[in-house]
N, C-alpha and C positions, 0 to 999 in steps of 0.2 A: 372430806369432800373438797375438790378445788375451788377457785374462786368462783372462776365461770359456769363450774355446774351447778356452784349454789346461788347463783347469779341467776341461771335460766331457769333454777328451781323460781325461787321468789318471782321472780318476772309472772312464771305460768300462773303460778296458786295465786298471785292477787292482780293478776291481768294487769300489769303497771308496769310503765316506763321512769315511775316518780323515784327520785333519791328526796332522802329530807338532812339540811346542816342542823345538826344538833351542837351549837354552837352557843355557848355560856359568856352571851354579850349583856351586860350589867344598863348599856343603854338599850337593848331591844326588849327589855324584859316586860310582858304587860303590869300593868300599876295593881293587881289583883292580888302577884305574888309577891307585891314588895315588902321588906321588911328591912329593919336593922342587923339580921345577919344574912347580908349578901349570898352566901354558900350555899344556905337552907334554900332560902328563896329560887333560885337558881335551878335547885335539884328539883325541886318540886316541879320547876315548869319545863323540865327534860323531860321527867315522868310520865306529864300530861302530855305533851307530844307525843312521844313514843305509843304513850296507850291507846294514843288517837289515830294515829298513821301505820302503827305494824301489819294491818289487814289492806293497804291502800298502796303500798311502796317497794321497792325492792332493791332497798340499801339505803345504809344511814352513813352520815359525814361529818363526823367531828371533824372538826379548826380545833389542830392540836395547839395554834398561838394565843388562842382564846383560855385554853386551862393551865399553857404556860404563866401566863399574866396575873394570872389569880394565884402564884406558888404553889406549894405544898399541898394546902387544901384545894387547889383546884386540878393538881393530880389524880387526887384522890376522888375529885368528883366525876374525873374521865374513867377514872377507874370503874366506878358506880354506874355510870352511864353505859358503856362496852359490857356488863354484867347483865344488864337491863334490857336490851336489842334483843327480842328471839334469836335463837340457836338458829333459825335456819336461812336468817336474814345476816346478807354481808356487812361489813364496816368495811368503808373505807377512811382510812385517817388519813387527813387534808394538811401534810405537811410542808409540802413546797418547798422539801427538803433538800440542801447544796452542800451541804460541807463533806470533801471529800473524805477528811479523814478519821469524821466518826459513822460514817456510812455503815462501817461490818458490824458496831456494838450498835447503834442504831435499829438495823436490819433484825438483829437477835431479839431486841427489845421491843418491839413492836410486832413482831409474826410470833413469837415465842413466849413470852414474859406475856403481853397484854393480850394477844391472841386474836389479832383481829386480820384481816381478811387482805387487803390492799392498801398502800400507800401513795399521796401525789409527789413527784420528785421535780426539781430542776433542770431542766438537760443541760445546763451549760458549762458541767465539767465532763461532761461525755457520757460514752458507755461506763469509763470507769466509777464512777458515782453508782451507776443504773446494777451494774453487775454485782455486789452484794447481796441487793431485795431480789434478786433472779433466782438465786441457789437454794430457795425454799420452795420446796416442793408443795403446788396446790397457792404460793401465793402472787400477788400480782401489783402491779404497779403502771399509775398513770403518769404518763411525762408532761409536764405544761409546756402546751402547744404555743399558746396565743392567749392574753388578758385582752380586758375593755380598757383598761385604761387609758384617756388620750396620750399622755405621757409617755406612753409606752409605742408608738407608734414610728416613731421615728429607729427605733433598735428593731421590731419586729418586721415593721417591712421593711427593712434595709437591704436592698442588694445592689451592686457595684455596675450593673446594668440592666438594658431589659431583655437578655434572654432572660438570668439568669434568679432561679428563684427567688422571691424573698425570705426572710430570716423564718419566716413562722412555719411556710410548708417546707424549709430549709430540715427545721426540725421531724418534721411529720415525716418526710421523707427519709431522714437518717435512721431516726430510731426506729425504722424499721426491722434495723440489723442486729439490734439490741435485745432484742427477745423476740419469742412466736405470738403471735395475736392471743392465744392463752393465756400468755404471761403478761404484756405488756400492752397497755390503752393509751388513750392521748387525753388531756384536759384542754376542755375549747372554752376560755371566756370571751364571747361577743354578742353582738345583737344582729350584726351583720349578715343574714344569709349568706349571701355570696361567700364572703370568708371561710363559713362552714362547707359550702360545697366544692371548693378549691381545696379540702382539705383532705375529705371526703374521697375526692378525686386522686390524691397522690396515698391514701392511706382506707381504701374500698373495703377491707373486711378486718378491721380494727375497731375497737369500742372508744365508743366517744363519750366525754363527761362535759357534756356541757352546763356552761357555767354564764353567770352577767343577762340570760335571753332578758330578761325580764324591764332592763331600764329603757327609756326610750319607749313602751308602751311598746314590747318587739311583738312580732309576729307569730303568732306558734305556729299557723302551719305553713307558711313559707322557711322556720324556723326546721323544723320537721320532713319536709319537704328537701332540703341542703343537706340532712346532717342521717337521716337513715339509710342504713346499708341497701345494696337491689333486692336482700330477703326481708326489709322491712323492718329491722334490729339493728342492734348495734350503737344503740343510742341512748344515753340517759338523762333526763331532763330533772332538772331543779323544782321544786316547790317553792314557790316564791316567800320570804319571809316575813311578809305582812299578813302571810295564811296562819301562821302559826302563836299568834296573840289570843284572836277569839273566834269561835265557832270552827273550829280545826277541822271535824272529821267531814263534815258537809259540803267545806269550801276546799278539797283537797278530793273527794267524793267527786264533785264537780268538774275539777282538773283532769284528775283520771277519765273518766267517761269521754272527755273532749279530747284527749289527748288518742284515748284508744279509734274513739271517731275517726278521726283525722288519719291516723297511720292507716287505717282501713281504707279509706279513700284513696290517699297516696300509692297504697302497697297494690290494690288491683286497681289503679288509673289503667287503660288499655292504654295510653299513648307512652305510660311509662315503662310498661311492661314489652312494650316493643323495642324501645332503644336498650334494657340491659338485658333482656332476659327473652330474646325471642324463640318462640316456639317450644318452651322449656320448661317441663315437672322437674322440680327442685326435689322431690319425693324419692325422684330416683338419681340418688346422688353416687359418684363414684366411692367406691369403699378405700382409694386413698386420696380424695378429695383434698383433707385437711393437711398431708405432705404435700402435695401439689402446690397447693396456697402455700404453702410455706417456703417450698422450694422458691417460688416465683419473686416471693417478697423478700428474701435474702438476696436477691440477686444471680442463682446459680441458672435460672433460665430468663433469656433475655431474648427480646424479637428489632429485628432489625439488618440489615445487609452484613452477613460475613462469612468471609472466605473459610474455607474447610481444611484440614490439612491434606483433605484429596483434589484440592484446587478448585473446589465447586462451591457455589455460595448460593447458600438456607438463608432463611425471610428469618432467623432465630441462633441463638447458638446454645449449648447444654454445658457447663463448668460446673461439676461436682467435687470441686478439689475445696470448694467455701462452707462445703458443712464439715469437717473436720474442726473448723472452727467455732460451728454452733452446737453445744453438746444436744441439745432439744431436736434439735431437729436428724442428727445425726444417728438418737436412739431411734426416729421415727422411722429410716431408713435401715435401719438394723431390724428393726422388728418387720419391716416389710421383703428382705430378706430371706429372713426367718421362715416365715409364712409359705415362703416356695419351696426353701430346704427341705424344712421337714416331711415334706411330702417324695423325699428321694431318697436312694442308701449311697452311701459313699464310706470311706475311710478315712479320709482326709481335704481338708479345703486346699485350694491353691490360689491367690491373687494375681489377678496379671501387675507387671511393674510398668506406670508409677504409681497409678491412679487409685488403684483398687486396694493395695497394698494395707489401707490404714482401716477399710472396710470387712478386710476377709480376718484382718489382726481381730477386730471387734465382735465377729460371727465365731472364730475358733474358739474364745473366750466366750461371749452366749452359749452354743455349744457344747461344750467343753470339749472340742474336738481341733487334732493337730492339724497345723500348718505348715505349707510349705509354698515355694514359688520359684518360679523360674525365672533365673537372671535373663534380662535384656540384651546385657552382653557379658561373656566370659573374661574371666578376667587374665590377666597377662602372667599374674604369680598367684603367689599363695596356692590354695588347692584347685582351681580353677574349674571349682564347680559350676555344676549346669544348672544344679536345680540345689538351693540353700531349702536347710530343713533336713528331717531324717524321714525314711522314707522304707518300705520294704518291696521288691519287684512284686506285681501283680495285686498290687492293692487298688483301689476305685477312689477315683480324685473327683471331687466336685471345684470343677474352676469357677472363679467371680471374677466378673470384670464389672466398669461402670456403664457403659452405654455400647452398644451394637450399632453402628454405620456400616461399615464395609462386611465387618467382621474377622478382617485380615489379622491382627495383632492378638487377637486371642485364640485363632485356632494355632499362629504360629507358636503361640504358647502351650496349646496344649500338646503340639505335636513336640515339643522339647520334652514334656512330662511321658509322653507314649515313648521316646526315646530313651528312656531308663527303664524301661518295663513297666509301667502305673498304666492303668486303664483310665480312661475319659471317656464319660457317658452323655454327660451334662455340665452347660453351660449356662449360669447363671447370671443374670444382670439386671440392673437398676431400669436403665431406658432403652427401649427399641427402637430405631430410627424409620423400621420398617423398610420398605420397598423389597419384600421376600429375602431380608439378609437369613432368617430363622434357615428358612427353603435352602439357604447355601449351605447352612450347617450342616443340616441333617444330607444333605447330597456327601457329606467328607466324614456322613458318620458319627455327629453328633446331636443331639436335642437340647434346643436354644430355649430356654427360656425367663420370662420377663415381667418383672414388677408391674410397666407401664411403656405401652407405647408413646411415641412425641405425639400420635395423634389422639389419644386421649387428654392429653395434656392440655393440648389446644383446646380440646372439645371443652375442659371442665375450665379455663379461665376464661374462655367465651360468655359458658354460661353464666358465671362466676360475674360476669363483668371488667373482670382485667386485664382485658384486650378486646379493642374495638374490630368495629367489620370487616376494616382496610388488614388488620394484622391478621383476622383469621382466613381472608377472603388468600390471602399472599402465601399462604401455607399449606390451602387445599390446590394451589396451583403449580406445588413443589412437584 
């Protein structure tokens, strides 16, 4: 099971937003379990936590610097403790991890060797750091967004003017490209609302770990309020560590209840349900909803004035050449695909060149069906073929392209394929620009069809919250 599903497992079965640090701090320890052997003592009162809070929480967070410190035996006491966590409750281990160059044996050792669920990282050596803990399947990783610490103020908000972000949603903003909201969360330490919901703002359906609420007498539900998604999730709050000396399951009992109050209030406020979520059952959500989201947050759909290569300028523009890049999201796109293929007969795929080229490479292979494509343009020597690939006259070509606007470039392509003797039925693509392009196809004889229109697109980051009314209002006027 992934992280996230064991995530919203534990979430539902004990109605909690609580994480609890299972941190072996020799000064937090109550005077109940002290003794002369530190380790014992120690263990004892992980135990007691744990058997207090596994019905109350939905995730545990060792400070792996806490069992670094204590050596050997206080490996071994992490060890003990990660044994000890119910199977169906996450770990995250709290390492605030930066060194780039033991990242990949790191990454092994911790998802693999100790078996635990999610790590916290640095981002300040980049993606590269980030992309090790990514290639395990099912696990996950938080980047540190933003600490409380004052001292830290001056590097976190630092930016070089005032358009231009500061360092912390600097980050929140980047690592967005780093992994899918699956894979990758954000750790928030502040007391600040505001902070949180400026974060919130440039990272809308990512999981947040927030961290520090608690100093300064913070606010939970303005705390709460800043830092939950527009479906009320997405957020995981601390138990404070002065809960965890005496009377644990009561005063952690308490938390929760106030905690669930509160999002309950927040989550159906009418006045807040209006500004993200107008007019909107979340129940019935698109069935590629979660490529949508993802497409949007890598940056391959983008809303704003720009020119077309037909000289007409969209409130938006569609760049599918950037998930080539993101294997995650790239499979999601193949499997959506898929999903249309199957339901056609053909003999062979064809890509149109350039775009689709690396898309229909990835479908032959699912598949296991040949490829071929028509060159763009012939070439001057060599064999000057028309169409690269092996091919036999009167076989049924299933063409892919990426997106339908005009429709121009992919029927010219497929009339290169009919020009060899290959039949063309069907035309397959990612996004539909709409305005009756489908209508043009089938008027020249073929059947167009499509993953996702743009105007689905719009509809689900609307309601999503990831575009405002001005973006959506400037799209329905295209």
């Amino acid at each position: 099971m992934n992280f996230f599903d064991k995530l919203s497992g534990a979430i539902a079965l004990n109605q909690s937003l609580l994480f609890v640090g299972l941190d072996p701090n020799p000064e937090m320890i109550p005077s109940r379990y002290a003794s002369s052997d530190i380790i014992a003592s120690l263990w004892d009162w992980l135990q007691f936590v744990i058997s207090e809070t596994s019905d109350k929480v939905c995730a545990y967070k060792p400070t792996l610097g806490f069992y670094e410190a204590l050596g050997t035996p206080g490996l071994e006491l992490l060890s003990k403790a990660l044994a000890t966590v119910p199977a169906h409750i996450p770990i995250i281990l709290d390492a605030k991890y930066s060194d780039l160059n033991t990242s990949t044996i790191l990454a092994q050792t911790v998802f693999v060797d100790w078996g635990v669920d999610a790590i916290t990282l640095n981002p300040y050596a980049g993606q590269d750091l980030v992309a090790p803990f990514l290639v395990y399947p099912g696990k996950a990783a938080f980047v540190l967004c933003c600490t409380s610490n004052p001292a830290a103020v001056k590097l976190q908000q630092y930016s070089t003017n005032t358009t231009e972000l500061p360092l912390y949603l600097q980050v929140a903003k980047e690592s967005r490209n780093w992994g899918t909201p699956e894979q990758l969360g954000l750790e928030v330490g502040t007391t600040q609302p505001d902070i949180l919901a400026r974060i919130r703002a440039v990272a809308p359906e990512r999981l947040i770990m927030a961290r520090s609420i608690w100093a300064e007498g913070g606010n939970l539900g303005k705390i709460l309020a800043a830092g939950l998604s527009v479906n009320g999730d997405n957020l995981l709050i601390p138990v404070p560590l002065d809960m965890l000396a005496e009377d644990v399951s009561p005063q952690v009992q308490s938390l929760q209840a106030e905690v669930n109050q509160l999002r309950t209030e927040i989550t159906y406020d009418p006045s807040g349900c209006s500004l993200w979520i107008p007019d909107v059952c979340f129940l019935n959500q698109h069935p590629y909803q979660d490529l949508i989201l993802q497409l949007y947050d890598v940056g391959c759909i983008m809303f704003g004035n720009f020119v077309q290569a037909s000289g007409a300028t969209f409130p938006y523009y569609i760049d599918l050449r950037k998930i080539i890049s993101n294997p995650q999201i790239f499979n999601l796109v193949l499997n959506a695909y898929e999903d249309v293929l199957k339901t056609l007969t053909f003999d062979r795929i064809a890509g149109i060149p350039y775009g689709s080229l690396p898309t229909a490479t990835g479908l032959a292979l699912r598949l296991n069906c040949p490829m071929i494509f028509p060159r763009k343009e012939v070439k001057a020597h060599g064999t000057r073929k028309l169409i690269e690939g092996n091919f036999h006259p009167g076989e049924t070509v299933a063409v892919v392209d990426d997106i339908l606007i005009s429709g121009k470039s992919v029927m010219e392509g497929a009339e290169k394929l009919k020009s060899v003797g290959l039949k063309v039925n069907d035309i397959v693509v990612l996004i539909d620009h709409g305005k009756g392009v489908k209508d043009k196809l089938q008027e020249n004889g073929y059947r167009g069809h499509a993953v996702l229109t743009v105007s689905e697109i719009v509809d689900t980051l609307y309601q999503a919250g990831r575009i405002n009314e001005e973006q959506f209002n400037a799209f329905s006027e295209v």
